[in-house]
PLY file of the C-alpha trace (Angstrom):
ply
format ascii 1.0
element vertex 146
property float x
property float y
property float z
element edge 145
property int vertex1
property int vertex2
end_header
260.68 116.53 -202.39
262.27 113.29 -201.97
260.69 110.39 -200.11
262.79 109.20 -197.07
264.42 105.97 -196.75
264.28 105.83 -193.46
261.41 105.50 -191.97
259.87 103.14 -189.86
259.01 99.54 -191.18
257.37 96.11 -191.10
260.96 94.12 -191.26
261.41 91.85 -188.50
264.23 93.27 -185.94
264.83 89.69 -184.85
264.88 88.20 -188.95
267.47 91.08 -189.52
270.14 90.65 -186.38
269.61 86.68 -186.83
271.28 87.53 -190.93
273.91 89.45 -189.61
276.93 86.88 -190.29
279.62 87.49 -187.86
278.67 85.57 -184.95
280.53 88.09 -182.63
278.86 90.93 -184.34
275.54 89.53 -184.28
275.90 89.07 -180.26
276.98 92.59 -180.07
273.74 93.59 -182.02
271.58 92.09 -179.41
273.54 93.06 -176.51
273.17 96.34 -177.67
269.38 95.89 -178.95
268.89 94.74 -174.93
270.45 97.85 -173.60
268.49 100.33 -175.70
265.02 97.86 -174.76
265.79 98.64 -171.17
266.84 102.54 -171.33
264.09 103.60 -173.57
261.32 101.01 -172.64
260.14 100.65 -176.31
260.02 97.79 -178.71
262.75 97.90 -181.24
261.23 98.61 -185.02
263.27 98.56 -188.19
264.11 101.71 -189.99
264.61 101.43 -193.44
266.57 98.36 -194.13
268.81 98.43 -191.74
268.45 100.67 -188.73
267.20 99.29 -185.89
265.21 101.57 -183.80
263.65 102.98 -180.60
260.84 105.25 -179.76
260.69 108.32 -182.41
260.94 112.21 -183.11
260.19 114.56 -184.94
262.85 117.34 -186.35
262.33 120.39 -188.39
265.60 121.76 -189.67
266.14 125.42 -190.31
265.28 124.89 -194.35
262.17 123.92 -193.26
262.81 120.07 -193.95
261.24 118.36 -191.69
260.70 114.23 -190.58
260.33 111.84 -187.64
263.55 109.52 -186.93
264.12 106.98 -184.27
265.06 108.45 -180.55
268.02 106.22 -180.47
268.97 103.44 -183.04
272.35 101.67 -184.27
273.01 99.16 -187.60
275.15 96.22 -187.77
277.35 97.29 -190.36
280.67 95.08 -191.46
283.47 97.28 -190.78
281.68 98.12 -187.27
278.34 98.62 -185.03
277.15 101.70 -185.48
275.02 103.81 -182.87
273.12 106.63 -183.92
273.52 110.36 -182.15
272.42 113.98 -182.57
274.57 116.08 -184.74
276.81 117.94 -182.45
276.28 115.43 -179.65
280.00 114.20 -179.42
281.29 118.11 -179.00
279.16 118.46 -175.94
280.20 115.30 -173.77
283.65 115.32 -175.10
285.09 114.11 -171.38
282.31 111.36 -171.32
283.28 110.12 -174.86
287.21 109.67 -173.52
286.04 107.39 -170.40
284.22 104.88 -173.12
287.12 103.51 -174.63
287.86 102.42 -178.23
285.61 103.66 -180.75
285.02 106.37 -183.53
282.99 108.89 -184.48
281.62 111.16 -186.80
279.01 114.16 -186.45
276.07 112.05 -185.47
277.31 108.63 -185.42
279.49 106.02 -183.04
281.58 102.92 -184.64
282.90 100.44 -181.91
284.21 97.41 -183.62
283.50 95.66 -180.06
281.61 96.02 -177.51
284.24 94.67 -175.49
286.24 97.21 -176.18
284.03 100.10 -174.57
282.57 100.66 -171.02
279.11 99.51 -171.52
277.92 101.99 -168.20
279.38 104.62 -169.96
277.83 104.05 -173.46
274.69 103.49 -171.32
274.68 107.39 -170.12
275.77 108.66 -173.35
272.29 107.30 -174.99
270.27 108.39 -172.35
271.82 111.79 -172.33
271.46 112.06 -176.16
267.74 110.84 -175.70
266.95 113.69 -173.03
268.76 115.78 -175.46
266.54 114.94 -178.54
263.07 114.67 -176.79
264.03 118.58 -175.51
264.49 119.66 -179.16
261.65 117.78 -180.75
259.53 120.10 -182.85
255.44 119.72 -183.22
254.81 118.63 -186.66
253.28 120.92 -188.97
249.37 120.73 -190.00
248.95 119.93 -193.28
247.73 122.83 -195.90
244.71 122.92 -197.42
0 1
1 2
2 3
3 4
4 5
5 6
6 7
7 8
8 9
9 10
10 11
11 12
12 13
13 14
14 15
15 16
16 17
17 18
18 19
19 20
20 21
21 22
22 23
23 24
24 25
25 26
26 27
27 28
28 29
29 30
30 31
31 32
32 33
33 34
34 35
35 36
36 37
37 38
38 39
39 40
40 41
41 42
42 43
43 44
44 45
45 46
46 47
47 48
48 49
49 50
50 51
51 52
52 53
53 54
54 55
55 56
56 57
57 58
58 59
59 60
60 61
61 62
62 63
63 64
64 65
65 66
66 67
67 68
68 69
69 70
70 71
71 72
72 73
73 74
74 75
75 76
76 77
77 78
78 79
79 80
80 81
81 82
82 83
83 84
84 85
85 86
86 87
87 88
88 89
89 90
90 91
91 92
92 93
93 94
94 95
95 96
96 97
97 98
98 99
99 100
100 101
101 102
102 103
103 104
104 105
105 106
106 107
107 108
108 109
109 110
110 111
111 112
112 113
113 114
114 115
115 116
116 117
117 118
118 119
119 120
120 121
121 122
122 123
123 124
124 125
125 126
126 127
127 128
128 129
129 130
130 131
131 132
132 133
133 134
134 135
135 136
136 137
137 138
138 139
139 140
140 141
141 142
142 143
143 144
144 145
C-alpha cells in the first residue's frame, strides 16, 4: 500500500504562513490559524507540506483503508484559502453554508478567496459542527497482526 503524504510533520506552522507571499493571504492564514487555536484548543502542526492542522482522527473507510488526519485543517493555496471538511459535510448544513457568504466548495473542502468576504461567526460553527461530527465517527485503530 501506498505511504501517505499527509501526515503529521516537523515543519514549522509559523516558517510556512510567514512564506506565503500575498500579504492579504498570509493575514487570512493566521486569522484563520487563531480561530481554529481557540475552537479546538490544540497547537497547530503541519500536515504534509502544506496543511496546517489541528488535533487528529482516525478513519477506516469501508475498503478497509484506514489513517489518522487532522480534526480540522485549511492550506494557503494561491487561487484561495482552503478549509478542510468531512465528505458529505456541506449536504448536511446546506442552510448554514448560505448565511456564510462568498465561497466555494467541493465534497470535503471550502475556498473563500477572503475572509472578508464570509461571516467569520458563521464559519466559526460550521468547524465546530464538522469537528463534533468527525470525533462521533472516529474509528479505534486496528491492532497490528502478528
Amino acid at each position: 500500500m501506498a505511504e501517505l503524504k499527509t501526515k503529521k510533520t516537523a515543519v514549522s506552522v509559523d516558517s510556512f504562513l510567514n512564506g506565503v507571499a500575498d500579504a492579504q493571504q498570509r493575514a487570512d492564514a493566521y486569522t484563520i490559524l487563531e480561530l481554529m487555536k481557540d475552537i479546538t484548543g490544540a497547537e497547530p502542526r503541519m500536515w504534509g507540506p502544506s496543511i496546517v492542522g489541528f488535533g487528529e482522527y482516525h478513519y477506516v473507510y469501508e475498503s478497509g483503508h484506514e489513517g489518522d488526519m487532522c480534526l480540522t485543517g485549511f492550506s494557503p493555496r494561491k487561487s484561495a484559502l482552503v478549509l478542510y471538511f468531512n465528505a458529505g459535510f456541506f449536504e448536511q448544513v446546506g442552510p448554514k453554508l448560505k448565511k456564510l457568504g462568498k465561497c466555494k466548495t467541493s465534497k470535503g473542502c471550502m475556498y473563500i478567496k477572503k475572509l472578508a468576504d464570509v461571516d467569520l461567526a458563521v464559519l466559526r460553527e460550521l468547524i465546530e459542527t464538522n469537528i463534533k461530527r468527525l470525533v462521533k465517527m472516529q474509528k479505534p485503530k486496528k491492532k497490528a497482526q502478528i
